[in-house]
C-alpha positions in Angstrom: 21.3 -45.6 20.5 19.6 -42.5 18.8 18.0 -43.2 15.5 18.6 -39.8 13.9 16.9 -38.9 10.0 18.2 -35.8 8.2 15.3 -32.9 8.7 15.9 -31.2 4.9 14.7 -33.9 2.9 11.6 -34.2 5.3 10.3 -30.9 4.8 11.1 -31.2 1.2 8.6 -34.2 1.3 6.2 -31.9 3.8 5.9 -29.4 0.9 5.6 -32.1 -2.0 2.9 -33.5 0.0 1.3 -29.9 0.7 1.1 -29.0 -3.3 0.3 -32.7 -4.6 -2.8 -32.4 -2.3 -2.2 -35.3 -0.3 -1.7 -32.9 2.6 -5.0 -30.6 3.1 -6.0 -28.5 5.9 -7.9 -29.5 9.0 -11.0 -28.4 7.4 -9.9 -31.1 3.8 -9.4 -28.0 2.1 -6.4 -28.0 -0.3 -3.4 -25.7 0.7 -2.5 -22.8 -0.5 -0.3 -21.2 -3.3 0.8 -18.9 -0.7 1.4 -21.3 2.1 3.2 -22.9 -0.5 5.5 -20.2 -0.9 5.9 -19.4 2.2 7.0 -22.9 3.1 10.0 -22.7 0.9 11.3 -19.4 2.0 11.2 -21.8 5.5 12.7 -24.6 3.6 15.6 -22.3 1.7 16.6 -20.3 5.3 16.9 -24.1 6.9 19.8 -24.8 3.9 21.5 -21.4 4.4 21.6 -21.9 8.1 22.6 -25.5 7.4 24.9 -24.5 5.6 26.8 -21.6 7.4 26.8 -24.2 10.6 28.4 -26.7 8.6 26.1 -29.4 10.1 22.8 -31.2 9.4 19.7 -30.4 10.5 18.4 -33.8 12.0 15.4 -34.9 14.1 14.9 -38.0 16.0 12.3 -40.1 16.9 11.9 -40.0 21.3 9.6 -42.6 22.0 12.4 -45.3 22.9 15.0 -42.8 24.3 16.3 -42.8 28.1 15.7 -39.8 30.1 19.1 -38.5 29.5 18.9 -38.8 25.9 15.5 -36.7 26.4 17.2 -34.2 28.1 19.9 -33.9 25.7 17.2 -33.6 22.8 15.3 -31.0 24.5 18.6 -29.3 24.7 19.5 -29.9 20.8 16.4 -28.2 19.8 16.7 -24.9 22.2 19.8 -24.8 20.7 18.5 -24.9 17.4 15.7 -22.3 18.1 18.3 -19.8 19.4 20.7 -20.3 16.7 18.0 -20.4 13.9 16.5 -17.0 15.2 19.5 -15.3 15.3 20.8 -16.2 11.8 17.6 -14.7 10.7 17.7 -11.7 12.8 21.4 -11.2 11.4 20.4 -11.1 8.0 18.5 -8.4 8.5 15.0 -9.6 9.5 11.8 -8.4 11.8 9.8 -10.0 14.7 6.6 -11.2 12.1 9.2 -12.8 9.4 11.1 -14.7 11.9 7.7 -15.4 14.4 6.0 -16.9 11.2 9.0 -19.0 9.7 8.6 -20.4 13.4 5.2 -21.1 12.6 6.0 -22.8 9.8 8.3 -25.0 11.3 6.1 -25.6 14.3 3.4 -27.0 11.6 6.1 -28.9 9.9 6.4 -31.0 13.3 3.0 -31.6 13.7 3.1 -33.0 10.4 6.0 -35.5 11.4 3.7 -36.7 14.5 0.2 -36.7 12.7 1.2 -38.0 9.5 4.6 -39.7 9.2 4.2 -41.3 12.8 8.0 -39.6 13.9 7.5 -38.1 17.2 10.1 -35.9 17.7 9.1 -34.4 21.4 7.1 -31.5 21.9 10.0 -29.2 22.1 8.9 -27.1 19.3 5.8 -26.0 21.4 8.7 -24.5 23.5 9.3 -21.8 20.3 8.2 -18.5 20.8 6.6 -16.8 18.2 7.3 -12.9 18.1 4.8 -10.6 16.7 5.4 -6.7 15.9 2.4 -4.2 15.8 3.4 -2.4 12.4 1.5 1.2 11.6 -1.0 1.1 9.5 -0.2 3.0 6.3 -3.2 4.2 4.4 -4.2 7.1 2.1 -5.9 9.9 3.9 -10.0 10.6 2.4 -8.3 13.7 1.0 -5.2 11.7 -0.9 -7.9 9.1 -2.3 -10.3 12.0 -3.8 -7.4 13.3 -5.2 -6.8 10.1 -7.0 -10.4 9.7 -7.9 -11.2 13.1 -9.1 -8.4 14.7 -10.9 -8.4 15.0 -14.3 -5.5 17.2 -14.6 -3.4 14.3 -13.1 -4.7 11.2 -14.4 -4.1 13.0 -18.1 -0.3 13.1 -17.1 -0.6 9.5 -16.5 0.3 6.5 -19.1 -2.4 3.8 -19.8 -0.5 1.3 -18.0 0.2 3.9 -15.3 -4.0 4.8 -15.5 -4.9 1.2 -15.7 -2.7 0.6 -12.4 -4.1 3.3 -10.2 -7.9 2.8 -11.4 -7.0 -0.6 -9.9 -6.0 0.3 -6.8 -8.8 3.4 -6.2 -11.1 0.5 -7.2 -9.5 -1.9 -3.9 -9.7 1.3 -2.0 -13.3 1.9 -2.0 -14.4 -1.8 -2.1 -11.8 -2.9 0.1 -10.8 -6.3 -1.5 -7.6 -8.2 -1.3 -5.0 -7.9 -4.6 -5.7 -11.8 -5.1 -10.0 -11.4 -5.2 -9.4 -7.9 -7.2 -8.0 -10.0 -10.2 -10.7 -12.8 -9.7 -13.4 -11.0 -10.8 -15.9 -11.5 -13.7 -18.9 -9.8 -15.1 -20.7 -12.5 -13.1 -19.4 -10.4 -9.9 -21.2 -7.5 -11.0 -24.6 -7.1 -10.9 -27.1 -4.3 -11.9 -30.4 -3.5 -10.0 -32.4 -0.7 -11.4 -29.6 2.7 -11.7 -27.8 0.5 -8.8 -24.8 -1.8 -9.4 -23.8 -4.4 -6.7 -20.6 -5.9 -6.5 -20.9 -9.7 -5.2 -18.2 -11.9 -3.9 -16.5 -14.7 -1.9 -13.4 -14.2 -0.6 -10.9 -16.5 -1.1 -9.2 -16.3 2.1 -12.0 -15.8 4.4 -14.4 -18.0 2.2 -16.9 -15.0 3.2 -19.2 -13.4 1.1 -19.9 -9.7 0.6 -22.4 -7.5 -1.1 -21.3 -4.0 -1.8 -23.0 -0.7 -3.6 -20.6 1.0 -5.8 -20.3 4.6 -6.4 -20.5 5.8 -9.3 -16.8 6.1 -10.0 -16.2 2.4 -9.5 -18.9 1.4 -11.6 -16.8 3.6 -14.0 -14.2 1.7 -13.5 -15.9 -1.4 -14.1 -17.0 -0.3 -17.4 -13.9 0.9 -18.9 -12.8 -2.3 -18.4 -15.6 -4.7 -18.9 -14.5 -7.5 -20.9 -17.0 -8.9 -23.9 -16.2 -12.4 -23.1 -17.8 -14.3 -19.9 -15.8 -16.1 -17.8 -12.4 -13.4 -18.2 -10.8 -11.5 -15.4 -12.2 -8.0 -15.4 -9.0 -6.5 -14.6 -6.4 -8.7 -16.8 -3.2 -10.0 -15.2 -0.4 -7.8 -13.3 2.0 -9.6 -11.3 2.0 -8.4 -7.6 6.2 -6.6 -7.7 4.8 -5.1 -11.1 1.6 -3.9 -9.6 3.7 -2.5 -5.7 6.6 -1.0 -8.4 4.0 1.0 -10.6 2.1 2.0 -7.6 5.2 3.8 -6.4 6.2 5.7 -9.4 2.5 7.2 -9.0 2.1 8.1 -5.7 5.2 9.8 -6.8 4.1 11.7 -9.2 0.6 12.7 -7.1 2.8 14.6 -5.0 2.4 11.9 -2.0 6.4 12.4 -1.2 5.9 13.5 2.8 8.8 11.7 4.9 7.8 8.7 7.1 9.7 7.5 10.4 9.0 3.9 10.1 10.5 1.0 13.0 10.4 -2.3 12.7 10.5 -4.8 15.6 13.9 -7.0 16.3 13.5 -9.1 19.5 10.7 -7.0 20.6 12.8 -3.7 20.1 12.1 -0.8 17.9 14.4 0.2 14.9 14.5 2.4 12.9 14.2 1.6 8.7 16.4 3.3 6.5 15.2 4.3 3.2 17.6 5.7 0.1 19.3 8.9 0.9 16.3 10.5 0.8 14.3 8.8 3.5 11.4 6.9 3.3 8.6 9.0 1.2 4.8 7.9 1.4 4.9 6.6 -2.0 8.2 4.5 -1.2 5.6 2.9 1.1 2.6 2.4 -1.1 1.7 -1.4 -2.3 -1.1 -3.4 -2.8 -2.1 -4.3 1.1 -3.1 -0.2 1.4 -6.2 -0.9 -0.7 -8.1 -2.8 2.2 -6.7 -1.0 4.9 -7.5 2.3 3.4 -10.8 1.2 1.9 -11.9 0.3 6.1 -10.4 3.2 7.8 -12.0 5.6 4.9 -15.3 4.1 5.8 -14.5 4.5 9.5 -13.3 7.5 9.4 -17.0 9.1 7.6 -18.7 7.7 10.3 -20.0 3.9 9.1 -20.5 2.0 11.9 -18.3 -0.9 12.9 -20.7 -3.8 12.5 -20.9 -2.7 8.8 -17.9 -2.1 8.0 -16.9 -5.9 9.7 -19.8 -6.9 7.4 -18.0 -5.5 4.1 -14.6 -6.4 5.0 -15.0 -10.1 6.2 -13.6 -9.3 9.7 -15.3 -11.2 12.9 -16.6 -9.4 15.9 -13.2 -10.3 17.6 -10.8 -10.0 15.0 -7.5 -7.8 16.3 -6.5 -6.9 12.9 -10.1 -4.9 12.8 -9.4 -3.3 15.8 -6.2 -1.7 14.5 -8.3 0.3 12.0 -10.6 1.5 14.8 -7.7 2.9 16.3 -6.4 4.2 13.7 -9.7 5.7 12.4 -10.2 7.5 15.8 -6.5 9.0 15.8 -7.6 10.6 12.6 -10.6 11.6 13.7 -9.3 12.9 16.8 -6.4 15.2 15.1 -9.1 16.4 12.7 -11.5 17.4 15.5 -8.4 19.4 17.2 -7.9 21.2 14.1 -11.3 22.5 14.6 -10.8 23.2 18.0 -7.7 25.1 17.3 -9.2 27.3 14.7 -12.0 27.8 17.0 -9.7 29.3 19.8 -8.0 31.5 17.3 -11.4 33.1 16.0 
């Protein structure tokens, strides 16, 4: 007879083990905040869709099973996969939000066979993970002067609205993440001759990056350069505060041109609604355009890629890096048939 366990207060367990520390990465690093996060957004959809089924989740340890009981476990957890995914996808979810709650869940097994000794099959290997190719949104060289240079419109701004978008022109041109941008101390910044340096490690990539500042962005610094060692630079601003107020002033920079923006459901394109107005520019604007739009800006003016890999953290085969090349050399290419245009109209 199957010897069946009750798959919610496992994964509960999983995660207590994954903040407590007693879980680490391959590589004995700890895990996460964000992995954390993520893993109960996986652990809260598993109680909806518990719930709205009306039936446990369980799993069950195969090693003593008959063929036929195999077969009708491999069977339970296709079911499962199918089911799961499409509660998801009914509530109104994409290809990368349900492809990484699969992930998650695919981890979470692993876990069960590595470290609690319940092997449960390898039916989970048997989920397919969907990924979706989303656009890559990012200010244009001309929309980032704009917020670099002009007076008249930073004057219009308030100081939390200022503070905000010096901020995020500083993660434009250096190209960090929001999570190392609030990390920094005076120790990060570092003056040789009329030259400052900005020096870091990443904290996802464990990289680290030496980058010149223009002038601006030693500005920047300055302004808000605090007298005591060891304090964030920048302060505290939680990440829906920072995305909310970064709206409001792309808004008011005039950055209101309407998007067509699709999503991917099951590998098919649809379309995103915004409010009644459509989806503006600045309806789009949050914290992850600072590193795309600080690479594709440096791509764009003609740095080449090996540098720009170098600043960034990317490796020579990274996919995500590759996006901004394409991107950069759409740009580039509509510009250059601007000039062509203009040229067959002289």
């Amino acid at each position: 007879m199957k010897k069946v366990k009750p798959l919610i207060p496992l994964f509960k367990q999983f995660i207590k083990e994954s903040e407590s520390g007693k879980r680490l990465k391959k590589n004995g690093e700890r895990i996460t905040k964000n992995s954390i996060n993520n893993y109960n957004y996986v652990l809260r959809n598993l109680i909806l869709f518990s719930e709205e089924l009306k039936t446990d989740i369980r799993v069950c340890d195969v090693m003593k099973l008959t063929k036929r009981e195999l077969q009708s476990e491999k069977n339970y957890w296709k079911k499962f996969y199918k089911n799961f995914t499409d509660f998801l996808y009914k509530k109104g979810c994409y290809d990368n939000y349900v492809g990484s709650q699969i992930k998650i869940i695919r981890v979470f097994f692993n876990y069960l066979k590595e470290e609690k000794e319940i092997y449960i099959g390898d039916f989970h290997k048997q989920f397919y993970v969907r990924k979706e190719e989303i656009d890559v949104l990012v200010l244009t060289p001309e929309q980032l002067k704009f917020l670099i240079h002009d007076k008249e419109f930073e004057s219009q701004l308030t100081p939390s609205l200022k503070k905000v978008k010096d901020i995020f022109v500083f993660g434009c041109t250096t190209g960090l993440r929001y999570s190392d941008i609030f990390l920094l101390t005076n120790k990060n910044f570092e003056q040789s001759g009329e030259d400052w340096y900005l020096k870091i490690k990443s904290k996802k990539t464990k990289t680290y990056s030496s980058i010149k500042l223009p002038a601006y962005a030693v500005s920047i610094y300055k302004k808000y350069r605090p007298t005591k060692a060891g304090v964030n630079v920048f302060g505290e601003i939680g990440l829906y505060t920072f995305n909310k107020v970064l709206k409001t002033i792309g808004e008011k920079a005039g950055f209101t041109n309407d998007l067509e923006v699709t999503r991917e459901r099951l590998g098919k394109a649809k379309k995103q609604r915004g409010s009644q107005k459509g989806i503006r520019f600045c309806d789009k604007m949050s914290s992850h355009m600072m590193r795309r739009t600080a690479i594709t800006t440096l791509l764009i003016l003609g740095m080449p890629e090996h540098l720009v890999r170098k600043i960034s953290g990317h490796s020579a085969s990274s996919s995500a890096f590759n996006r901004y090349v394409h991107y950069a050399q759409v740009y580039i290419d509509r510009e250059i048939d601007k000039v062509h245009s203009k040229l067959e109209s002289y």
